[in-house]
C-alpha positions in Angstrom: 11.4 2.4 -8.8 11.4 5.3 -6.4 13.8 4.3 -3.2 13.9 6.8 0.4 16.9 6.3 2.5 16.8 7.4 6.2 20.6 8.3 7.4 20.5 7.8 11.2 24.1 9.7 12.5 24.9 9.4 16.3 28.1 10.7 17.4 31.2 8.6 18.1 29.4 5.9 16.3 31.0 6.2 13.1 31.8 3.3 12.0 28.5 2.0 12.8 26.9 3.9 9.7 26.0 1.4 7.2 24.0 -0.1 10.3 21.8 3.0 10.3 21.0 3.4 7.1 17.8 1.5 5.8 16.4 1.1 2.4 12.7 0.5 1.6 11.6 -0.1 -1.8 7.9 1.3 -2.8 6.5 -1.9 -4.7 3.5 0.1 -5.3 4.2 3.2 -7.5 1.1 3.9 -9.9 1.4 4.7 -13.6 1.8 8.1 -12.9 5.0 7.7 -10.8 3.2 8.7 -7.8 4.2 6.6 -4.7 1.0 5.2 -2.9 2.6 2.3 0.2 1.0 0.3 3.1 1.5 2.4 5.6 -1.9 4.4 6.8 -1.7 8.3 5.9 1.3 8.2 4.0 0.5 11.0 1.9 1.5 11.9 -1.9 0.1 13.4 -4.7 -1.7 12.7 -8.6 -2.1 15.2 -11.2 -4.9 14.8 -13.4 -3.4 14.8 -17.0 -6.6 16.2 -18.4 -6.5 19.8 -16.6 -3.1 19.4 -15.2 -4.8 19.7 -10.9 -2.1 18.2 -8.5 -4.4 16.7 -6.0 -2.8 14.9 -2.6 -3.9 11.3 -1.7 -4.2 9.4 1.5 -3.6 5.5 2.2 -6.6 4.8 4.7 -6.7 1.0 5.4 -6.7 -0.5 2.0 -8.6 2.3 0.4 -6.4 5.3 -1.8 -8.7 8.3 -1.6 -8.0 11.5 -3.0 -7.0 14.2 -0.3 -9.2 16.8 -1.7 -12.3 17.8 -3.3 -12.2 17.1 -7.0 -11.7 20.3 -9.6 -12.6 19.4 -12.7 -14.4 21.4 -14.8 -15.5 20.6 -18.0 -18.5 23.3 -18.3 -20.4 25.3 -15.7 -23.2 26.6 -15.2 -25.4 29.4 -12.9 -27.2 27.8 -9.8 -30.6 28.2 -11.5 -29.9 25.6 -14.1 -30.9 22.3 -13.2 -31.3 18.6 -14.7 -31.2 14.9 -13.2 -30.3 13.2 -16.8 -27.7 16.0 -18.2 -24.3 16.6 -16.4 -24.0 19.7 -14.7 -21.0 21.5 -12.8 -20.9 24.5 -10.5 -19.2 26.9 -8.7 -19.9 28.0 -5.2 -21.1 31.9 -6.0 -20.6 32.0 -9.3 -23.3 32.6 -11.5 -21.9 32.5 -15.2 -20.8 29.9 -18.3 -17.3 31.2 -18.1 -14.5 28.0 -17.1 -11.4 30.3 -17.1 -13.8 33.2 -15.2 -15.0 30.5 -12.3 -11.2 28.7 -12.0 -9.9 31.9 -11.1 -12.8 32.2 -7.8 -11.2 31.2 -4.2 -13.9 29.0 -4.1 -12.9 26.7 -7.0 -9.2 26.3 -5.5 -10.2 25.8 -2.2 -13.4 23.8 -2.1 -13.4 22.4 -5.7 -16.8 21.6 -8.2 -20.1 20.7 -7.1 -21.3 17.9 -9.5 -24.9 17.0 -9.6 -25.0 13.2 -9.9 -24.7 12.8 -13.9 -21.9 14.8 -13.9 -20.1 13.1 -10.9 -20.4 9.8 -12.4 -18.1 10.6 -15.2 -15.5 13.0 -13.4 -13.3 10.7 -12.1 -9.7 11.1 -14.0 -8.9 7.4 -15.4 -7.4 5.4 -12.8 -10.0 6.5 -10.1 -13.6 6.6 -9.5 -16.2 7.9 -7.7 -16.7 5.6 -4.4 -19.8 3.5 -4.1 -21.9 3.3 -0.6 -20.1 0.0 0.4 -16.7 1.9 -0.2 -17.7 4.7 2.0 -19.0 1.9 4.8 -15.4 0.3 4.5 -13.9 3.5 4.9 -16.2 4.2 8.1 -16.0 0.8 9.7 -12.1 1.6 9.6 -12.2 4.5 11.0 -14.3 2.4 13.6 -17.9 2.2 13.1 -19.8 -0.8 14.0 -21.4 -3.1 10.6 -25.0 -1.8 12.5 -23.7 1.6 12.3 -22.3 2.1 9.0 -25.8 0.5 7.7 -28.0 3.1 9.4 -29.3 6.3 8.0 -29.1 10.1 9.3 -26.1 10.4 11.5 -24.1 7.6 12.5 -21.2 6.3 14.5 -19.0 8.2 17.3 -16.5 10.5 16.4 -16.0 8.9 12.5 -16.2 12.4 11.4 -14.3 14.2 13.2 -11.6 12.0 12.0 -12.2 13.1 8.2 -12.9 16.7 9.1 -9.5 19.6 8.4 -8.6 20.8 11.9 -9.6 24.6 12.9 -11.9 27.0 11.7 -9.7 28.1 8.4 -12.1 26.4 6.5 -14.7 25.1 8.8 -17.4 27.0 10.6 -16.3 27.2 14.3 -16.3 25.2 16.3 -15.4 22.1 13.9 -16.8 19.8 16.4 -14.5 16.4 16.8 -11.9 17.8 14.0 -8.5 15.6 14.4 -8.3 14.8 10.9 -6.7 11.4 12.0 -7.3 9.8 8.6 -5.7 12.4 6.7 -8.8 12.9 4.6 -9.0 16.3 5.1 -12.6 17.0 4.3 -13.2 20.5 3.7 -17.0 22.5 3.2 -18.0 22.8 -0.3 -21.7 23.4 0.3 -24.0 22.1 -2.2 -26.6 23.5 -5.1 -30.1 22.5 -3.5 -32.7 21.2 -6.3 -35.4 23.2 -4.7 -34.5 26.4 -4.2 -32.3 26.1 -7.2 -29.6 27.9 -4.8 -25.6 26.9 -3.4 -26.4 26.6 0.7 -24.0 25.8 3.2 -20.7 27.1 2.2 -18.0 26.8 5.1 -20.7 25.1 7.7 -21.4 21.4 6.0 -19.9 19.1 3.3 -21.7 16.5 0.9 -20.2 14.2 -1.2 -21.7 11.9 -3.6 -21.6 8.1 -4.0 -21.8 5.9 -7.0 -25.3 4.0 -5.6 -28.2 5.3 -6.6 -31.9 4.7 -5.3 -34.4 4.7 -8.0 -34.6 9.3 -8.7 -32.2 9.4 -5.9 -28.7 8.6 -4.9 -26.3 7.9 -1.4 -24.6 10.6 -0.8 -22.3 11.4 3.0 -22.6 15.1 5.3 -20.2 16.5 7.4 -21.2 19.4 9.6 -19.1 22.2 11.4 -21.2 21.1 14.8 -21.1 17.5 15.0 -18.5 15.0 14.5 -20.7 12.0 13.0 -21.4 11.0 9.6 -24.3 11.4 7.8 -25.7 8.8 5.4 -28.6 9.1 3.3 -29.8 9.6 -0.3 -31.3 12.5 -2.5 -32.7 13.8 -5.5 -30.2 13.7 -8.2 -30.4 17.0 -9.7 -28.9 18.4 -6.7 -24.7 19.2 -6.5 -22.6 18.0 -4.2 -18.7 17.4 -3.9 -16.9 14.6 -5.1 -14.0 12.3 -3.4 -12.5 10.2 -5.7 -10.6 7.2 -4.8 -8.4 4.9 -6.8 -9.2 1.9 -8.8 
């Protein structure tokens, strides 16, 4: 049981000491050690035991997301390889079969995998899973979107975004419209692999992630865009790649 102490010293008040010094306990470490409490964006961190990635978390209402865009990488493959039933991972510009070659891009350590959907089901460390659409409408109606909102399509709510995007333009597109990161989310651009073109698009300027519903061929997935600081919602073939969030069990 991990237990943080806050010393509080104000001079000539000595003797008042023990009055200043508070103890919480955190009832709700996780197996791992890691320290996850109530309060909203109270940040720590999990490392995945099965690639050894330290990835920060987040406390958003009663949701524990993962503060970053997932990096495992079992396999990979070039853009131009493509399936809806067979698990596929890539890399934002790189074009080979090589896991130790596309770990060491910028792009792996800074944006993470794109998964197309077979793959993202499964690449959730244990413990943690990839969100369904009603987890991502819980998510959004606390970040405050209306119940009419969050079950629309296309781009929804006010400034719901905005509050999930990373501030400034290290990462985003300028201008990063609505960026406070608020939540503590800290979405970031990975792009996705389009099915059509069999190319990665978007890099930088948007983010996709996947959910865990599907729609017949297709599946929910969310956008986030450099210019506007809504949320999109809709669903798509699932052979393309898109980024994956993972929050806890």
């Amino acid at each position: 049981m991990t237990k943080k102490i806050r010393i509080l010293i104000y001079p000539l008040l000595v003797m008042g000491l023990l009055l200043a010094v508070s103890c919480r306990d955190d009832n709700n470490d996780d197996n791992n050690g890691n320290n996850n409490n109530n309060n909203n964006n109270d940040a720590t961190t999990f490392t995945d035991s099965r690639d050894g990635n330290v990835y920060k978390t987040v406390k958003i209402g009663n949701q524990v997301w993962m503060a970053e865009n997932l990096r495992y990488l079992p396999s990979v493959v070039p853009a131009a390889t493509s399936s809806t039933t067979d698990p596929y991972c890539y890399i934002y510009m790189y074009n080979g079969t090589d896991v130790s070659e596309a770990k060491a891009t910028s792009n792996y350590t800074t944006y993470g995998v794109l998964y197309n959907w077979q793959a993202a089901k499964t690449a959730s460390p244990a413990g943690w899973h990839l969100p369904s659409d009603a987890e991502w409408k819980e998510l959004e109606k606390f970040l405050g979107m209306t119940e009419e909102q969050a079950n629309a399509y296309n781009w929804r709510g006010k400034n719901e975004g905005g509050k999930l995007k990373e501030t400034g333009t290290t990462h985003w597109t300028t201008p990063n419209e609505g960026a406070t990161n608020e939540s503590g989310f800290t979405a970031l651009p990975g792009g996705l692999r389009n099915n059509q073109d069999r190319l990665l698009w978007n890099i930088r300027i948007a983010g996709y992630w996947w959910t865990a519903t599907d729609q017949s061929d297709k599946a929910y997935y969310r956008s986030l865009v450099h210019y506007d600081s809504t949320i999109f919602r809709g669903y798509d073939d699932k052979s393309h790649a898109y980024s994956v969030r993972c929050i806890k069990d």
